[in-house]
SEGU-603880 format. One record per residue (C-alpha): x, y, z; residue in three letters. Coordinates in Angstrom, 2 decimals. Layout:
BEGIN
<site x="X" y="Y" z="Z" r="ALA"/>
...
end
This chain:
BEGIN
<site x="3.86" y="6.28" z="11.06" r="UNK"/>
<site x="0.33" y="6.94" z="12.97" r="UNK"/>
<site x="-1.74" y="6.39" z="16.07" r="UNK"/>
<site x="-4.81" y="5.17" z="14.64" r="UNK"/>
<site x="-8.20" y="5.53" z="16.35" r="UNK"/>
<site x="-10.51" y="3.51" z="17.62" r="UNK"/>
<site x="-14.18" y="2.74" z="15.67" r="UNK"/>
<site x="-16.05" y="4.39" z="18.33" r="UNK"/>
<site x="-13.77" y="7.80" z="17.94" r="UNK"/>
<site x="-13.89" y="7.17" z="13.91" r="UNK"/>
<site x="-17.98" y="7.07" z="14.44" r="UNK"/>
<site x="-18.20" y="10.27" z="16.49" r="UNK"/>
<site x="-15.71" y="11.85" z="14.06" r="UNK"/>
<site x="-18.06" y="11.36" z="11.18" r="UNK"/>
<site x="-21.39" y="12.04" z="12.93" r="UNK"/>
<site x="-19.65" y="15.80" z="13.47" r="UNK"/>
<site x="-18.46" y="16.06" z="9.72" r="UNK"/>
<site x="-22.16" y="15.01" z="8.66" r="UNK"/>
<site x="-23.40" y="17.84" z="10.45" r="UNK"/>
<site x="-21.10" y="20.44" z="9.18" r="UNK"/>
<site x="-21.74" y="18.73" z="5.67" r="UNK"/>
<site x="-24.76" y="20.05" z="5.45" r="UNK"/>
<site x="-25.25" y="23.55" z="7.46" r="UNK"/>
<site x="-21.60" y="24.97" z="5.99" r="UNK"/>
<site x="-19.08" y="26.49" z="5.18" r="UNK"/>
<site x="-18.90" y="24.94" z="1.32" r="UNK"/>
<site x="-15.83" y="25.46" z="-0.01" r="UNK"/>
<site x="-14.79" y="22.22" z="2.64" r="UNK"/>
<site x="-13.43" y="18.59" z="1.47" r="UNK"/>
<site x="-14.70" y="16.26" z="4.11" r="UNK"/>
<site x="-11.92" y="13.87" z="5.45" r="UNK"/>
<site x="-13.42" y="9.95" z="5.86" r="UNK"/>
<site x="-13.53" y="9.33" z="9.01" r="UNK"/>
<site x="-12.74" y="5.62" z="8.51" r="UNK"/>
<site x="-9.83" y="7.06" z="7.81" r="UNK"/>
<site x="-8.98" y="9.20" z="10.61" r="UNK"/>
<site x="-5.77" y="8.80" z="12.25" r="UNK"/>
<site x="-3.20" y="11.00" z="13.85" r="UNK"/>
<site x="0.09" y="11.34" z="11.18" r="UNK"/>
<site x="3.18" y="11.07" z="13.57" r="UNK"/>
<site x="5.65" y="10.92" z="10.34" r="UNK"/>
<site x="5.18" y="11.03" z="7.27" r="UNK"/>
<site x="8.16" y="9.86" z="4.33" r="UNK"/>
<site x="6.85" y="9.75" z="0.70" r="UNK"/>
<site x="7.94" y="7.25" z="-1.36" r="UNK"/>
<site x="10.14" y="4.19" z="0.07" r="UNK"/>
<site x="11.74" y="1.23" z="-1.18" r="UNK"/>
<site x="12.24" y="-1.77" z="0.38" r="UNK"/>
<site x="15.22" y="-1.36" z="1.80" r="UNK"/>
<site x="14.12" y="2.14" z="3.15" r="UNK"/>
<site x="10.93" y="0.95" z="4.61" r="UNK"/>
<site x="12.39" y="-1.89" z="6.49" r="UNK"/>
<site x="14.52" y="0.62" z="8.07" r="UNK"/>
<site x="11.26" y="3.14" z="8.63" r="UNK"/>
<site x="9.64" y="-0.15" z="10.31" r="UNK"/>
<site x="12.68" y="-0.95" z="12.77" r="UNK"/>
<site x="12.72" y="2.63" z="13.81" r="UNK"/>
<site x="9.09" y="2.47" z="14.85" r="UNK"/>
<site x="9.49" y="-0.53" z="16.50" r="UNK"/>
<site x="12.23" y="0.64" z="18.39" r="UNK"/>
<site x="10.71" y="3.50" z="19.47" r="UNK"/>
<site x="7.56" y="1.95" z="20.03" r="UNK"/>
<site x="9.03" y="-0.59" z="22.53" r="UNK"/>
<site x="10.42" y="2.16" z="24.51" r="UNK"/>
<site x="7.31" y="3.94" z="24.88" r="UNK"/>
<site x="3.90" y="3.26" z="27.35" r="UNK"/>
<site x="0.37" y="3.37" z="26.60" r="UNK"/>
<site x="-1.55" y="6.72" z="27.73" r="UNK"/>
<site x="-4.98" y="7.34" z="27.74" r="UNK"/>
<site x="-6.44" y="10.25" z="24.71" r="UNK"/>
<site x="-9.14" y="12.06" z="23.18" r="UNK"/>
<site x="-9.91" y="14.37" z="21.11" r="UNK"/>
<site x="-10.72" y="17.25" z="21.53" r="UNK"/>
<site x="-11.71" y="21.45" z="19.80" r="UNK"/>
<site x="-11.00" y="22.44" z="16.58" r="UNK"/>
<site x="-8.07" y="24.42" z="14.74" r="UNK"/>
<site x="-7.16" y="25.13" z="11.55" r="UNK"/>
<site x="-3.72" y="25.64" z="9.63" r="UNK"/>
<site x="-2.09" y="27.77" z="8.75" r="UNK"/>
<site x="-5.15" y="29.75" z="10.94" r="UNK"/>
<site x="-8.36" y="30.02" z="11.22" r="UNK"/>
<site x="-8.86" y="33.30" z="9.39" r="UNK"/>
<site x="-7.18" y="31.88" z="6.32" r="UNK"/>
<site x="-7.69" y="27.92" z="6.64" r="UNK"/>
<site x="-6.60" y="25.29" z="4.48" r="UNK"/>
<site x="-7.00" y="22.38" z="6.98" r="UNK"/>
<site x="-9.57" y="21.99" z="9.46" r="UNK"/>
<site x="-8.68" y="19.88" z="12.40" r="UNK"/>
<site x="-10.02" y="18.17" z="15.87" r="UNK"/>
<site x="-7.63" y="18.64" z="18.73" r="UNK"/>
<site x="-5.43" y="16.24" z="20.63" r="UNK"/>
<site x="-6.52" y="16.79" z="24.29" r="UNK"/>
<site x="-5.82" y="14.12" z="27.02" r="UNK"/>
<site x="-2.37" y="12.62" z="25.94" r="UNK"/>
<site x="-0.83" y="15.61" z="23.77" r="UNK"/>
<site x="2.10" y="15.26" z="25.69" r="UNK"/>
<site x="2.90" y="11.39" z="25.57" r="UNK"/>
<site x="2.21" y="12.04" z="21.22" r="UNK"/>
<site x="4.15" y="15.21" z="21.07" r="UNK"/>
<site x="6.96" y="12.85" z="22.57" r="UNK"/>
<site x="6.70" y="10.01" z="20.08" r="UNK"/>
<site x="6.68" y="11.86" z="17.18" r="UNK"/>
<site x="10.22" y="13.28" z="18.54" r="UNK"/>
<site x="11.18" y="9.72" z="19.50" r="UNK"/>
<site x="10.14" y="8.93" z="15.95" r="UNK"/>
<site x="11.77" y="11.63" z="13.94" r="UNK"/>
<site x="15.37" y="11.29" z="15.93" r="UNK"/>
<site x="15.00" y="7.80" z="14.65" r="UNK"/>
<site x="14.55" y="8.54" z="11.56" r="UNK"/>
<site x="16.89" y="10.88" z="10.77" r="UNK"/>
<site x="19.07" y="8.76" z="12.67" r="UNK"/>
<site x="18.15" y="6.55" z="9.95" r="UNK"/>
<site x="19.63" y="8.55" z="6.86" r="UNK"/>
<site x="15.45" y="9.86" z="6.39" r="UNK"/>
<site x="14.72" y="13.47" z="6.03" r="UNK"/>
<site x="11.73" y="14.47" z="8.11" r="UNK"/>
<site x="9.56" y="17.82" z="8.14" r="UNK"/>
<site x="11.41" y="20.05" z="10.72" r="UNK"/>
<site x="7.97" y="22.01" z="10.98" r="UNK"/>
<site x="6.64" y="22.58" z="14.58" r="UNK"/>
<site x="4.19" y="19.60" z="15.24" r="UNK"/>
<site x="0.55" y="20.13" z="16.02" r="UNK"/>
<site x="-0.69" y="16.43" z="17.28" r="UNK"/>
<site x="-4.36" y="16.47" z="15.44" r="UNK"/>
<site x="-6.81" y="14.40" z="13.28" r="UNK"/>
<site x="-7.74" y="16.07" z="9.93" r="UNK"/>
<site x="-11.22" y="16.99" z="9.68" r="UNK"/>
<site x="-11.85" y="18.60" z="6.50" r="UNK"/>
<site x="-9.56" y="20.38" z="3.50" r="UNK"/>
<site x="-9.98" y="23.27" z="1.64" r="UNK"/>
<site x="-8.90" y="23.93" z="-2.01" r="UNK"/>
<site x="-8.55" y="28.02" z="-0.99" r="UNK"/>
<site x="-8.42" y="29.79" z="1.77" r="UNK"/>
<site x="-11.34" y="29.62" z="3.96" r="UNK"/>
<site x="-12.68" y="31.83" z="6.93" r="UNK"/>
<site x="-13.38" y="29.32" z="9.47" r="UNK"/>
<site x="-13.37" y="31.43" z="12.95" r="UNK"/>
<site x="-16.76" y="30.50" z="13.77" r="UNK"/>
<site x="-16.73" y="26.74" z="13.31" r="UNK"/>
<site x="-13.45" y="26.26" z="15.08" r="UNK"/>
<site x="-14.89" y="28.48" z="17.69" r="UNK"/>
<site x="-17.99" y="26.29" z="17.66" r="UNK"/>
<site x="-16.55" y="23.17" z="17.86" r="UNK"/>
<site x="-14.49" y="24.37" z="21.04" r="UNK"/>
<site x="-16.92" y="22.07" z="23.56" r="UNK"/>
<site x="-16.55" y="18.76" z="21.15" r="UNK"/>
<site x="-14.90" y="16.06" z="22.75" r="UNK"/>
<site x="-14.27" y="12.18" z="21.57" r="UNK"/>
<site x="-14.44" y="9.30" z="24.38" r="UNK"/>
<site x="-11.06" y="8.69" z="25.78" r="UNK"/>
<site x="-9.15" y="5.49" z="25.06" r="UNK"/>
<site x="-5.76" y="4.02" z="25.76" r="UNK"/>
<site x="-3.12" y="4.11" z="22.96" r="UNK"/>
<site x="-1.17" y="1.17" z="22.56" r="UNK"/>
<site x="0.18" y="0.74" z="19.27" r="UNK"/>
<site x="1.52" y="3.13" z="16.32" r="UNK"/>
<site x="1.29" y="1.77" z="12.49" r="UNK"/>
<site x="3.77" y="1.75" z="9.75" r="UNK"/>
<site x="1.13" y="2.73" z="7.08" r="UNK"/>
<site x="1.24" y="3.34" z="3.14" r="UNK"/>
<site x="-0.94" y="5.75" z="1.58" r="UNK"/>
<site x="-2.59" y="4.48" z="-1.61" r="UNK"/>
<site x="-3.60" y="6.87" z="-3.96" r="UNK"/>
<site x="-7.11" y="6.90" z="-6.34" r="UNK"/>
<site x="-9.47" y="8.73" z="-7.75" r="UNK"/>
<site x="-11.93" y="9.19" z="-4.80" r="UNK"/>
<site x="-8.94" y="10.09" z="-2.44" r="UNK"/>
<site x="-6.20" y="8.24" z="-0.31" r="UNK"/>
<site x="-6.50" y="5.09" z="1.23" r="UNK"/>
<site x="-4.58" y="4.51" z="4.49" r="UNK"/>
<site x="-3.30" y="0.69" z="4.94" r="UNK"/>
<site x="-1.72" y="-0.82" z="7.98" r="UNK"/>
<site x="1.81" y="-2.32" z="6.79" r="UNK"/>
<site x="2.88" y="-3.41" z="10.77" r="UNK"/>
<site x="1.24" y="-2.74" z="13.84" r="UNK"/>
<site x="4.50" y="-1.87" z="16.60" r="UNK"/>
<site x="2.75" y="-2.62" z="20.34" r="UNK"/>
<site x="3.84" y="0.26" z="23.16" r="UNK"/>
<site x="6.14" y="-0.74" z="25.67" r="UNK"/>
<site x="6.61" y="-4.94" z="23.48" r="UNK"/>
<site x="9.53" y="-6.91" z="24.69" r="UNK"/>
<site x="11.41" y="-7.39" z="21.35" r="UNK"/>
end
């Protein structure tokens, strides 16, 4: 399940990764921003069976949830900054709202017979990947002042992830509308 972004976000997204393309650090495996969304769960594998059950859940919780405004915003890095793996743009305006739906979502879930990651959640976009540890201090420190445009959630996606040589592809299985009468 994800909150995807809007093109405008997406653009901005991968005017910043061009930049940082080019002047450093190299070691980094750009994300595609076309691809940029925020993961709220993520399963694996699923059947049929299983992912019509995944899709009810996010409906459900979907319908009880309300559109909020977001952006993006920062940097970070996992597991930190000194030793980074992932590189990754802030959820500012709105963390609160996501930080709720992805514990709407994974009570649903494992309401659902699912087993979810019990890992503390860190509502992000993925910027860029490393193969090895990677000092980034500096650029997470320098991309402290970026911010995206704000815009108005209204829908999270029941997405597969389709795997190929030049990296995975994220496709929309249902869009669930925020606050839908059922």
């Amino acid at each position: 399940m994800a909150i995807q972004l809007p093109d405008a976000v997406r653009s901005a997204i991968g005017s910043l990764a061009a930049r940082w393309r080019t002047e450093r650090p190299a070691g980094l495996r750009w994300a595609n921003a076309r691809q940029a969304h925020l993961t709220l769960a993520f399963l694996g594998d699923l059947d049929a069976d299983a992912l019509q059950r995944v899709r009810s859940c996010v409906r459900g919780v979907a319908r009880a949830s309300a559109p909020s405004t977001s952006d993006l915003r920062g940097a970070g890095a996992f597991p930190h900054a000194a030793a980074a793996r992932v590189l990754w743009l802030g959820w500012g305006l709105g963390a609160d709202a996501v930080t709720e739906a992805h514990a709407a979502v994974r009570l649903a879930l494992t309401g659902a017979g699912f087993a979810v990651e019990a890992r503390h959640f860190t509502p992000h976009v993925t910027l860029a990947r490393a193969r090895a540890p990677l000092d980034l201090r500096t650029l997470v420190s320098e991309l402290r002042p970026w911010r995206s445009a704000p815009w108005t959630v209204t829908s999270f996606d029941v997405m597969a992830s389709r795997l190929s040589p030049s990296g995975a592809e994220h496709v929309r299985l249902e869009r669930c509308l925020l606050g839908a009468p059922e």
